[in-house]
MIVOBA-656844 format. One record per residue (C-alpha): residue number from 1; residue in one letter; chain; x negated, y negated, z. Coordinates in nm, 4 decimals. Last residue first. Example, Ala and Ser with C-alpha at 12.3 -4.5 7.8 and 13.67 -1.06 7.14 Angstrom:
# residues 2
REC:2:s:A:-1.3670:0.1060:0.7140
REC:1:a:A:-1.2300:0.4500:0.7800
This chain:
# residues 403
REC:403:x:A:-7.2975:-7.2499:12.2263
REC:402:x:A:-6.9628:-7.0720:12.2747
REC:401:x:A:-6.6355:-7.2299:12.3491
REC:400:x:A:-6.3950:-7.0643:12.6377
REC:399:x:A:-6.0952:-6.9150:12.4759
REC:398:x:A:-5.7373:-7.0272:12.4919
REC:397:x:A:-5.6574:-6.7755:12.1781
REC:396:x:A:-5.6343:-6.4551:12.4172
REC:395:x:A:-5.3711:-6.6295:12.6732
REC:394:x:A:-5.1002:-6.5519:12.4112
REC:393:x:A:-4.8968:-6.8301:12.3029
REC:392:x:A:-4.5541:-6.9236:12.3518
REC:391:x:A:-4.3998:-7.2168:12.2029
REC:390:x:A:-4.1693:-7.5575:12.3590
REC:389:x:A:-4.2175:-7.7708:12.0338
REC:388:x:A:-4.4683:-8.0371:11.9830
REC:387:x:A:-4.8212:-7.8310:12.0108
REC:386:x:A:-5.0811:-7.9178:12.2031
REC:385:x:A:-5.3922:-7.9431:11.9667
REC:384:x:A:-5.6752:-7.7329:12.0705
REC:383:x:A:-5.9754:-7.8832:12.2720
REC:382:x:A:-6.2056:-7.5788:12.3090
REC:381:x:A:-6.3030:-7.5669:12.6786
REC:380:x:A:-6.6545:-7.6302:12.7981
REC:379:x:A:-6.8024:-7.4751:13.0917
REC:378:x:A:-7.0668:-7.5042:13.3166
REC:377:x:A:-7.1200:-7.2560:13.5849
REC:376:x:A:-6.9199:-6.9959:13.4439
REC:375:x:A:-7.0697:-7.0564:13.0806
REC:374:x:A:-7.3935:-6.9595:13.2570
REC:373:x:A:-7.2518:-6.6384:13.3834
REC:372:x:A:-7.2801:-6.5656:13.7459
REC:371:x:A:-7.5718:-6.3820:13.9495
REC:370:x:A:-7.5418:-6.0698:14.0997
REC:369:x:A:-7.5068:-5.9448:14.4452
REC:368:x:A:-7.1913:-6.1296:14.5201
REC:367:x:A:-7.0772:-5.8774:14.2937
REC:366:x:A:-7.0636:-5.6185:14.5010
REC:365:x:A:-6.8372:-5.8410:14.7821
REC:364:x:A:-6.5594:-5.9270:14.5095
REC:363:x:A:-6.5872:-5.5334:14.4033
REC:362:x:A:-6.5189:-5.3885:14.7812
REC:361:x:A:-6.2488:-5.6964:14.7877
REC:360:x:A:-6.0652:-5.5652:14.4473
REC:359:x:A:-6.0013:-5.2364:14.6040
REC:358:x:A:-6.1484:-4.9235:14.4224
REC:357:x:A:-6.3562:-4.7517:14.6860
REC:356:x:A:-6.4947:-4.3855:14.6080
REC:355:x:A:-6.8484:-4.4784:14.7679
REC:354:x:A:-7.0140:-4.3453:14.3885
REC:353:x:A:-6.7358:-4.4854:14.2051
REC:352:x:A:-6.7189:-4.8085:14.3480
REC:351:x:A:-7.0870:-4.8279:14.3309
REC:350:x:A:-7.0637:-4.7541:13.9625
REC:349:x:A:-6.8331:-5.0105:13.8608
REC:348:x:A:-7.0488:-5.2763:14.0544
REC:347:x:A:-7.3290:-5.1369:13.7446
REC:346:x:A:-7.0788:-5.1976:13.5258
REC:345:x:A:-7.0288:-5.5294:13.6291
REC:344:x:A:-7.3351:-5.6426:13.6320
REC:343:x:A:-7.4172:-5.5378:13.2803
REC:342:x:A:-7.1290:-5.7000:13.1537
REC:341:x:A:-7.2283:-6.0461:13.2450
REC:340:x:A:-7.0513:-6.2287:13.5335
REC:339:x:A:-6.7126:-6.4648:13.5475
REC:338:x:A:-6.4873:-6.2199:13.3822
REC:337:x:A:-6.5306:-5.9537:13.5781
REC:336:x:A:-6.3755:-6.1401:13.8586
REC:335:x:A:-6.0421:-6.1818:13.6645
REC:334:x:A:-6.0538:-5.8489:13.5648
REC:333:x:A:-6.0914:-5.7194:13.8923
REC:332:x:A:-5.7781:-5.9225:14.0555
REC:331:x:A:-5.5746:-5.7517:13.7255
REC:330:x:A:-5.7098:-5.3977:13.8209
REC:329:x:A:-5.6181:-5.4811:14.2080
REC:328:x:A:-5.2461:-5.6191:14.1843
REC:327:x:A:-5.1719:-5.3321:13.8697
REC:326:x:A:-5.3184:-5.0329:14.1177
REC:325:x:A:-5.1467:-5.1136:14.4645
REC:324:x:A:-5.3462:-4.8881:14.6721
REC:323:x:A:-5.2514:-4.6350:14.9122
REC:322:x:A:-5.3860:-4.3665:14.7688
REC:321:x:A:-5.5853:-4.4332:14.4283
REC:320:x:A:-5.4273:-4.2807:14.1285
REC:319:x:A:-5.4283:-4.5468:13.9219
REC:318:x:A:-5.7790:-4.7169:14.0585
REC:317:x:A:-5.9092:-4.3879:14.0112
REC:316:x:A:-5.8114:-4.2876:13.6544
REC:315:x:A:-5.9370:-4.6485:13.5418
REC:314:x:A:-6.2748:-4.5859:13.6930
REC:313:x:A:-6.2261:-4.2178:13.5430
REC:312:x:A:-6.1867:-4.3385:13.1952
REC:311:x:A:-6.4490:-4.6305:13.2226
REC:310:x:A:-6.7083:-4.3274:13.3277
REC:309:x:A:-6.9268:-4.4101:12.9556
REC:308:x:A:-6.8873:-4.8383:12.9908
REC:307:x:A:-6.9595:-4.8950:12.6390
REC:306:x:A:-6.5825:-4.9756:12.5849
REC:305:x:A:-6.5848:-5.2124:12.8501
REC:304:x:A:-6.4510:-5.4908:12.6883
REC:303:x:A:-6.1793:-5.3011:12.5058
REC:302:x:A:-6.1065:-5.0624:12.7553
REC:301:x:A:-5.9980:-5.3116:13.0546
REC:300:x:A:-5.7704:-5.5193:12.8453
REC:299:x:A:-5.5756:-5.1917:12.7714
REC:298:x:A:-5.6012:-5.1013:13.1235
REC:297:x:A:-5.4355:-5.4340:13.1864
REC:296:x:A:-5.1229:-5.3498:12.9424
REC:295:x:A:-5.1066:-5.0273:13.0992
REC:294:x:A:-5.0990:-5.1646:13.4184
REC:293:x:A:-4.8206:-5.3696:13.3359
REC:292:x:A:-4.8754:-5.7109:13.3980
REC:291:x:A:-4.6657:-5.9474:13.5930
REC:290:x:A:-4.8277:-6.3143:13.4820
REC:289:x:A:-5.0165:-6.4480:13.7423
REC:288:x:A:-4.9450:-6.8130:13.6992
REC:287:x:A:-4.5849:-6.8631:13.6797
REC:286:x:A:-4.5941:-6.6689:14.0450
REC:285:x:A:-4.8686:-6.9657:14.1383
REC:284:x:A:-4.6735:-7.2258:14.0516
REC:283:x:A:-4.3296:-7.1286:14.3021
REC:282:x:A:-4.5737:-6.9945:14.5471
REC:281:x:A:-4.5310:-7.3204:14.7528
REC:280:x:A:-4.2000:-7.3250:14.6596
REC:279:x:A:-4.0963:-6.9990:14.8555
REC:278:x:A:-4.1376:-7.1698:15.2184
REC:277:x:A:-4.1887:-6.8804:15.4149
REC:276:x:A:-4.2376:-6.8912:15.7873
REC:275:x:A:-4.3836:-6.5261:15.8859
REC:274:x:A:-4.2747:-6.4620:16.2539
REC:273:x:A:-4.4683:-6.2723:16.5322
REC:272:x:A:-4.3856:-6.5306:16.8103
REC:271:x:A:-4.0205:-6.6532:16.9163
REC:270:x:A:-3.8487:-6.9843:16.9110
REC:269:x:A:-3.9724:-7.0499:16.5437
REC:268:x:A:-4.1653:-7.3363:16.4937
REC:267:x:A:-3.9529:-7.5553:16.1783
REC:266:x:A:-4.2119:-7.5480:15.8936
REC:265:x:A:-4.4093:-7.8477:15.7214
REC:264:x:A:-4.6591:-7.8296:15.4155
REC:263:x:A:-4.9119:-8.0429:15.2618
REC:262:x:A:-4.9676:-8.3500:15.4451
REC:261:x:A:-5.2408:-8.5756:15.3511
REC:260:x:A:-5.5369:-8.5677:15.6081
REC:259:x:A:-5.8422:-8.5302:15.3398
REC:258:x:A:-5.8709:-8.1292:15.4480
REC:257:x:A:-5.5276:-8.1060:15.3860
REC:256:x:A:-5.2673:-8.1576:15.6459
REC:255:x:A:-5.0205:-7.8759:15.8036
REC:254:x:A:-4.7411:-8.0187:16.0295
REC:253:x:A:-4.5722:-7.7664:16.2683
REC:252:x:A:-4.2127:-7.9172:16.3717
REC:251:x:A:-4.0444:-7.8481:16.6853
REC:250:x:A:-4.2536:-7.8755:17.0235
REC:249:x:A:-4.2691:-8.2276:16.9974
REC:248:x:A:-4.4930:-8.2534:16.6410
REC:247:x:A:-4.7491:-7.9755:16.6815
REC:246:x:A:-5.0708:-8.0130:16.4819
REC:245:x:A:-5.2836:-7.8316:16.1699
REC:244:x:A:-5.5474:-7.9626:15.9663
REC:243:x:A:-5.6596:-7.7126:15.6652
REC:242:x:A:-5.9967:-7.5349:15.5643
REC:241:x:A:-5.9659:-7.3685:15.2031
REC:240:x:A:-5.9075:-7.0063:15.0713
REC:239:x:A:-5.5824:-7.0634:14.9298
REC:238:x:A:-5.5122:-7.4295:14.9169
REC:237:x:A:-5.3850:-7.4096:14.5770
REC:236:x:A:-5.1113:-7.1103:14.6909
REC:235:x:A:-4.8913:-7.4766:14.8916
REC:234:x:A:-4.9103:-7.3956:15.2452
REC:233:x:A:-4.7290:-7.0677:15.4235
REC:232:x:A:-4.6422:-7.0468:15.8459
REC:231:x:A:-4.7906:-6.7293:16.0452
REC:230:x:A:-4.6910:-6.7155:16.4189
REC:229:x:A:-4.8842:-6.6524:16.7045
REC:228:x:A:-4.9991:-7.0036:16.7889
REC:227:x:A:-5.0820:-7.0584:16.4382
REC:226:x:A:-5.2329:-6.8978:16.1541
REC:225:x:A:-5.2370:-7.0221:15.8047
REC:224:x:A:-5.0780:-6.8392:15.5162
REC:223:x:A:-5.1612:-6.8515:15.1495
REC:222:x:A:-5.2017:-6.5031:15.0950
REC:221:x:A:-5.5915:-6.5550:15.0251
REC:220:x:A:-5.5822:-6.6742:15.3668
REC:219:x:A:-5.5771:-7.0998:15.4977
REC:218:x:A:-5.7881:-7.1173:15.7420
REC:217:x:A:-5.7248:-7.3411:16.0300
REC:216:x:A:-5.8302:-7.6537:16.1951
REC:215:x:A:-5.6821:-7.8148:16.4925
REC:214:x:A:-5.5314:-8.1853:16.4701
REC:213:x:A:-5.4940:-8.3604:16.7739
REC:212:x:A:-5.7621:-8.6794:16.7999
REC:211:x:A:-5.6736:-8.7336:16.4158
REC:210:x:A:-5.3188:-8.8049:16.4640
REC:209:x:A:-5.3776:-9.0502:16.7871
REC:208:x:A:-5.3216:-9.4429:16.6298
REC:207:x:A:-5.1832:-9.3120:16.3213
REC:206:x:A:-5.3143:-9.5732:16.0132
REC:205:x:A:-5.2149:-9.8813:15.9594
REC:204:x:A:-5.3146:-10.0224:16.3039
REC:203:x:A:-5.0123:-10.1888:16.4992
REC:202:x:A:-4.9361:-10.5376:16.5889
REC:201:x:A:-5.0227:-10.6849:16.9137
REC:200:x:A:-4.6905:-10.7712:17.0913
REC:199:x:A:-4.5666:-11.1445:17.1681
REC:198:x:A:-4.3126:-11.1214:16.8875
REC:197:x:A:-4.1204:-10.8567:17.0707
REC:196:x:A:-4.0859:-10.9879:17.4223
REC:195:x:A:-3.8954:-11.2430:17.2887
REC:194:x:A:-3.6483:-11.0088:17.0926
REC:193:x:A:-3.6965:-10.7872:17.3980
REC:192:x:A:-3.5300:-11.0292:17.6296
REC:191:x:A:-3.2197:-11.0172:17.4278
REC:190:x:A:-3.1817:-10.6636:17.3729
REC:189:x:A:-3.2483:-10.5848:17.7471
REC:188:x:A:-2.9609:-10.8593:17.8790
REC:187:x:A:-3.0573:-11.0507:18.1930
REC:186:x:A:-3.6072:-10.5095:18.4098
REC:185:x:A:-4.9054:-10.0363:17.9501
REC:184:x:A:-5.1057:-10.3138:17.9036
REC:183:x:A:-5.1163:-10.6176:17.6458
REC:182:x:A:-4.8146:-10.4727:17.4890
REC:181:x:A:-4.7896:-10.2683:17.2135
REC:180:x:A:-4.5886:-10.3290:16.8015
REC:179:x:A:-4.3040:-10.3076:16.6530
REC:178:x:A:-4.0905:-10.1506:16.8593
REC:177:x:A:-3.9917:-9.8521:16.6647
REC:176:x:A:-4.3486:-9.8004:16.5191
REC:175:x:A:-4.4258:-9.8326:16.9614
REC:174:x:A:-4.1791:-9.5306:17.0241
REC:173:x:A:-4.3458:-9.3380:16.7315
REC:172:x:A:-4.7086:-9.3792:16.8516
REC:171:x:A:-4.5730:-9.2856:17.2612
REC:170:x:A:-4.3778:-9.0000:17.1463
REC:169:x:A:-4.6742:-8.8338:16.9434
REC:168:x:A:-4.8662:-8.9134:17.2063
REC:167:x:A:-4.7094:-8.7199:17.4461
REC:166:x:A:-4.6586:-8.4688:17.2123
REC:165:x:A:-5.0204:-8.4017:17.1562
REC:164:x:A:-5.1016:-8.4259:17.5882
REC:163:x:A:-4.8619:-8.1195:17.5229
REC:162:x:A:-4.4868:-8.1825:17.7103
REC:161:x:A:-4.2681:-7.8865:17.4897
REC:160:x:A:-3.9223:-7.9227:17.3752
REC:159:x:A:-3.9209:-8.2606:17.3064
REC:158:x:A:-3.6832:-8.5702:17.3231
REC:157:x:A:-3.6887:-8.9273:17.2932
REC:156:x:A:-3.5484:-9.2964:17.4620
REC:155:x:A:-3.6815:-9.6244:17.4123
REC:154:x:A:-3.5884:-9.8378:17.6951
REC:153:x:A:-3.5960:-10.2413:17.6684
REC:152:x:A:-3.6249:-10.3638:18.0337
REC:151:x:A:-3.7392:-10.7209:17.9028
REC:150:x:A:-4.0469:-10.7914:18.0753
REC:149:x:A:-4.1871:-10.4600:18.1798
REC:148:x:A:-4.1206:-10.3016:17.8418
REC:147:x:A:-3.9570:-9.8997:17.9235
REC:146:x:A:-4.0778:-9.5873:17.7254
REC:145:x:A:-3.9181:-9.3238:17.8412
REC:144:x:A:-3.9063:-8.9323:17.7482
REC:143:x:A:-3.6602:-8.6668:17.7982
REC:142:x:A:-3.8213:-8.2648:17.8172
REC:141:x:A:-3.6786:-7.9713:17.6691
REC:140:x:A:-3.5976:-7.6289:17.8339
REC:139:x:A:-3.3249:-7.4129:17.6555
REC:138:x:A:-3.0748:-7.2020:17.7956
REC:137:x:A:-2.8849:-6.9542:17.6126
REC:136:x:A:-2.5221:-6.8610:17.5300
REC:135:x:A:-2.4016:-7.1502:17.3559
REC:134:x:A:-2.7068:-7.3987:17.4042
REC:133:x:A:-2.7112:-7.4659:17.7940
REC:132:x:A:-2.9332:-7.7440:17.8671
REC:131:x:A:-3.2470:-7.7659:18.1213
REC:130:x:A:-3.4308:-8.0733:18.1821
REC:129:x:A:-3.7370:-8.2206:18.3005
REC:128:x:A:-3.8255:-8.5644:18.3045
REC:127:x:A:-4.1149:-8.8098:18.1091
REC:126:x:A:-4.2336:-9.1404:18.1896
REC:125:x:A:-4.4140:-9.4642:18.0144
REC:124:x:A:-4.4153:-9.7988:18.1500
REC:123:x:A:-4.5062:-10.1266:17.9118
REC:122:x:A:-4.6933:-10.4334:17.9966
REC:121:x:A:-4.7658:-10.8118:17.8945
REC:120:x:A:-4.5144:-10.8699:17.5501
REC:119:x:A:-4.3464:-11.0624:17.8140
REC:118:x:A:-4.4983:-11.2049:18.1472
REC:117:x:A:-4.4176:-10.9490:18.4051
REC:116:x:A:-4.2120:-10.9371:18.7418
REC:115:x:A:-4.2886:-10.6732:19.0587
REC:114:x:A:-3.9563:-10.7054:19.2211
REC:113:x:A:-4.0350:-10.7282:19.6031
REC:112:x:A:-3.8709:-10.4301:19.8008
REC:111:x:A:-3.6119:-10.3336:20.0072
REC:110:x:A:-3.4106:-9.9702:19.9984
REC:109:x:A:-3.7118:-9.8120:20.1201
REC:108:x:A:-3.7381:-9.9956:20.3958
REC:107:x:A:-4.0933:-10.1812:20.5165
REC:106:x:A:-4.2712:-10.1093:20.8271
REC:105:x:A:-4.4237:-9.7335:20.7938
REC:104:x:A:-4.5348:-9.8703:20.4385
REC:103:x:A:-4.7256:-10.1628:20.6330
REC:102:x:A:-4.8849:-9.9059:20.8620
REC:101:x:A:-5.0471:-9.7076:20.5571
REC:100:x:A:-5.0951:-10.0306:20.3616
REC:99:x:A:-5.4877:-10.1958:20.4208
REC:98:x:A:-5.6847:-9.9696:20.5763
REC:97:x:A:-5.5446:-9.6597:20.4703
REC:96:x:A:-5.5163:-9.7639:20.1085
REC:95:x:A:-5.8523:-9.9265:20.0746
REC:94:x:A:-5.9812:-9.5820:20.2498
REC:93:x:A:-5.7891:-9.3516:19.9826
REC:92:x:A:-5.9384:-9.5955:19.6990
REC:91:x:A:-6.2674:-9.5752:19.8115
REC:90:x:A:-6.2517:-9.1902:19.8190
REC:89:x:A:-6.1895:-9.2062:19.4395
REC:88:x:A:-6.4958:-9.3731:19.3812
REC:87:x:A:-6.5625:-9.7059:19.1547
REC:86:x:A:-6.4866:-9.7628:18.8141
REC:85:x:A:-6.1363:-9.8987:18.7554
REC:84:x:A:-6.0768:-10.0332:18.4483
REC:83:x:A:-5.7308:-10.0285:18.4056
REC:82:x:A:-5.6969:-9.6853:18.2888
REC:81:x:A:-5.8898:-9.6096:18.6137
REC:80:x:A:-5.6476:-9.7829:18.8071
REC:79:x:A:-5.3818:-9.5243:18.6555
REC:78:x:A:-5.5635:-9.2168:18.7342
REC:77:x:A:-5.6316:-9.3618:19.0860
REC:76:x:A:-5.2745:-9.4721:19.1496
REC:75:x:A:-5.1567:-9.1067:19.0463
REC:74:x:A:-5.4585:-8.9598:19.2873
REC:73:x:A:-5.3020:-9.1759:19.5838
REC:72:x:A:-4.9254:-9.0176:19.5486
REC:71:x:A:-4.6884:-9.3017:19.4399
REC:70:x:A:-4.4202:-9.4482:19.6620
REC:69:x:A:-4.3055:-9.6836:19.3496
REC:68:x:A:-4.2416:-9.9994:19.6661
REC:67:x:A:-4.5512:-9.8571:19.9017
REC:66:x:A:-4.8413:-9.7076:19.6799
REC:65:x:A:-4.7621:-9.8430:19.3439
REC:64:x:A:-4.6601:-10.1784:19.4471
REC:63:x:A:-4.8953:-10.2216:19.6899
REC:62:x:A:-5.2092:-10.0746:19.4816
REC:61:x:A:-5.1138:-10.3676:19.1939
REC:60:x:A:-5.1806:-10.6085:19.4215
REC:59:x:A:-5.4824:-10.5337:19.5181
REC:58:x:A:-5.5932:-10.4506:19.1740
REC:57:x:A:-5.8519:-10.7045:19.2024
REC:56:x:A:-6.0069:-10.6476:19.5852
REC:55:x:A:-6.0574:-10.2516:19.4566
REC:54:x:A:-6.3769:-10.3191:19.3005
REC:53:x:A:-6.5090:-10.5601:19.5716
REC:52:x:A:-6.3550:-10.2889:19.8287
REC:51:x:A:-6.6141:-10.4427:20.1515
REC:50:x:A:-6.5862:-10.2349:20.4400
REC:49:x:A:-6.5142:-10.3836:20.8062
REC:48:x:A:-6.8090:-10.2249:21.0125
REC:47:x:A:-6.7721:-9.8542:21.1787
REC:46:x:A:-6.8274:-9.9197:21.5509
REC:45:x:A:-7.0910:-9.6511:21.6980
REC:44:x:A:-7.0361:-9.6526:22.0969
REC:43:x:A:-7.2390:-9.8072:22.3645
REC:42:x:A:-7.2589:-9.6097:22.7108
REC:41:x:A:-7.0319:-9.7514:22.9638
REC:40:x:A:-7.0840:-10.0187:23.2575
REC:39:x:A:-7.2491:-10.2307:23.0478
REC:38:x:A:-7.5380:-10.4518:23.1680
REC:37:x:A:-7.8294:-10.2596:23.2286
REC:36:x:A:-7.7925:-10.1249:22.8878
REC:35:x:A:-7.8328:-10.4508:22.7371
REC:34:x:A:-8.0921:-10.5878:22.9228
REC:33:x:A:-8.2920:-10.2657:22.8323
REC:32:x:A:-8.1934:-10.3047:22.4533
REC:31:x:A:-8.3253:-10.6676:22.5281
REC:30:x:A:-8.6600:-10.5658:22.6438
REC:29:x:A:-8.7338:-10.3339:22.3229
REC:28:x:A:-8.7544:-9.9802:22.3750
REC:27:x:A:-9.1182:-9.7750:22.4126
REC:26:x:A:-8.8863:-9.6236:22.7088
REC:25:x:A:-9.1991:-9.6970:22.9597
REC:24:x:A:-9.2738:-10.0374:22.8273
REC:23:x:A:-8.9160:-10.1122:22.8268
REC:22:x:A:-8.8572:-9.9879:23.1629
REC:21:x:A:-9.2012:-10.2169:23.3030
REC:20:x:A:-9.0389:-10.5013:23.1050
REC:19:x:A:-8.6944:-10.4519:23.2343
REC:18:x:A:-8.8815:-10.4997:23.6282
REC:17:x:A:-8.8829:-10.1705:23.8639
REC:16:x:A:-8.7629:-10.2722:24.2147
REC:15:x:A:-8.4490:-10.0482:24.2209
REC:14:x:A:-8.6519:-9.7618:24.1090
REC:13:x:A:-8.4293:-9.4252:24.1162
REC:12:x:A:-8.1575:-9.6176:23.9861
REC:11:x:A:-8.3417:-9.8194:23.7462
REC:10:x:A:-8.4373:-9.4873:23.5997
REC:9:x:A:-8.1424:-9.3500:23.5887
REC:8:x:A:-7.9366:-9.6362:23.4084
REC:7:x:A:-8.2379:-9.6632:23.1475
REC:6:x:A:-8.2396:-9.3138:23.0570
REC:5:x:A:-7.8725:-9.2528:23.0243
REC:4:x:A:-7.8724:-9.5761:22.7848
REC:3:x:A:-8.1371:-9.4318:22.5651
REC:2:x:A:-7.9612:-9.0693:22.5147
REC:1:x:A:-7.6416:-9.2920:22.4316
């Protein structure tokens, strides 16, 4: 514009001046002088025509979304994406502009072109919102869809929460019921489907999404795992291991080993700060640990520490201990004690007496200190011959076999 100013006022104020001499002068080219000389206005920037190369394929596609489905722009650019899309998001809001803003303006939206699909080709997924009265109280859950393009075959399901894992879950379990996916993701339904249905790519053996979704936990010496504030048992053999833990719908916690078998399952409680109890996975473990009196484990206690000169007040202690549970920790003490030399444990004996602490875990941690047994690191059990009839024995005569 500055260029054009120049030119126009400097030919005015010398009529007789040649486009040469002006170009010279402007350090222009001769025809930009011609130019200018010539229009009547100063030139304006035109934007050229742009070129959607990446968007030219889905063009299609765009108008149905965008005018017939009346989908907001970043929805159509999630879902190109999907397809393969890989240019900018901007692009996409220009291609739209340019090409179907006025058209939409034009077009009724009670008239459209059907958008058709070759079978077993492409399947449409949605979710709504709902609220239903249950008695007295009101409960959110959410309706799913799963519709095939060619054939109009719904597959219906319901949740009570709308997690990217739920989702999924839906989607896996909707295709198992199908038989199989289309190639991407309205006659009689039923009888299109059957056509539809041998044209779909057969599923994986294994879950298609279970392993992106699974959180781990750790499973406590109770045998509980911790989940979004509530507390839910596994079977007592996991205690102390890593587990796999996911959501099915909003409904059902699922807890997998560390191998991905499933070990336990619990209803999720409406409410947080619940214990879920399922009494058979301590079913083994109560057979187990025998109930012991703590007489009978003191007794246990003074003959294999009889050399121990304060074993009297360690027992004494323990017993009388506030707030402690003397038979659970004595019989958890034993059982360590049994898996390191004497002389370590005595000596573990004597911390607790010196700091005053008699719970199991201050002696677990103690002995960490020491080194184990070497028939606890490789052991080799007496093969006794199981007897016929239903007896009882006493623990003492399954005894580990000496060197």
């Amino acid at each position: 514009m500055e260029d054009w100013v120049t030119i126009i006022n400097l030919k005015k104020r010398n009529p007789s001046m040649g486009t040469r001499k002006i170009a010279k002068i402007l350090g222009v080219s001769r025809n930009t002088v011609k130019r200018a000389l010539k229009s009547e206005t100063y030139p304006s920037y035109e934007r050229g025509k742009m070129v959607y190369k990446e968007l030219e394929p889905f063009h299609e596609f765009i108008k149905e979304a965008f005018i017939f489905k009346r989908q907001r722009v970043s929805v159509i650019i999630s879902n190109l994406k999907s397809k393969g899309y890989n240019g900018s998001s901007i692009a996409v809001y220009r291609y739209i502009n340019e090409h179907f803003k006025e058209l939409k303006k034009d077009i009724s939206t009670k008239t459209y072109e059907p958008y058709e699909t070759s079978p077993g080709e492409q399947m449409q997924y949605d979710w709504s919102e709902y609220t239903v009265s249950f008695g007295l109280e009101k409960i959110k859950v959410y309706l799913h869809s799963l519709i095939f393009g060619y054939s109009r075959k719904k597959f219906l399901d319901v949740s009570l929460n709308i997690t990217q894992g739920t989702i999924f879950t839906i989607l896996q379990e909707s295709f198992k019921e199908a038989g199989g996916i289309c190639r991407r993701t309205k006659g009689v339904p039923n009888q299109f489907f059957e056509r539809e249905r041998e044209l779909l790519i057969s599923l994986p053996e294994k879950e298609l999404f279970l392993s992106s979704f699974l959180e781990s936990r750790k499973v406590t010496s109770d045998c509980l795992i911790s989940y979004n504030g509530n507390r839910y048992s596994v079977p007592h053999y996991f205690s102390g291991k890593d587990a796999w833990v996911t959501t099915y719908k909003g409904i059902k916690l699922y807890i997998y080993s560390q191998t991905k078998k499933l070990i336990a399952e619990h209803t999720i409680p409406k409410n947080k700060g619940n214990i879920v109890i399922n009494k058979s996975h301590y079913k083994n473990y109560n057979n187990m640990v025998e109930e012991s009196s703590f007489d009978s484990l003191s007794h246990r206690f003074l003959e294999h520490f009889s050399m121990f000169n304060d074993k009297d007040l360690f027992l004494d202690r323990i017993k009388n201990k506030k707030g402690l549970n003397p038979k659970y920790h004595l019989r958890h003490i034993l059982s360590l004690f049994g898996h390191y030399d004497t002389l370590s444990c005595i000596s573990v004996m004597q911390e607790c007496i010196k700091y005053d602490i008699f719970n199991y875990h201050f002696v677990k941690g103690e002995l960490q200190k020491y080194s184990l047994k070497e028939d606890s690191l490789s052991l080799t059990i007496k093969t006794t011959q199981i007897p016929s009839k239903n007896v009882k024995r006493s623990l003492q005569e399954y005894a580990y076999a000496k060197d």
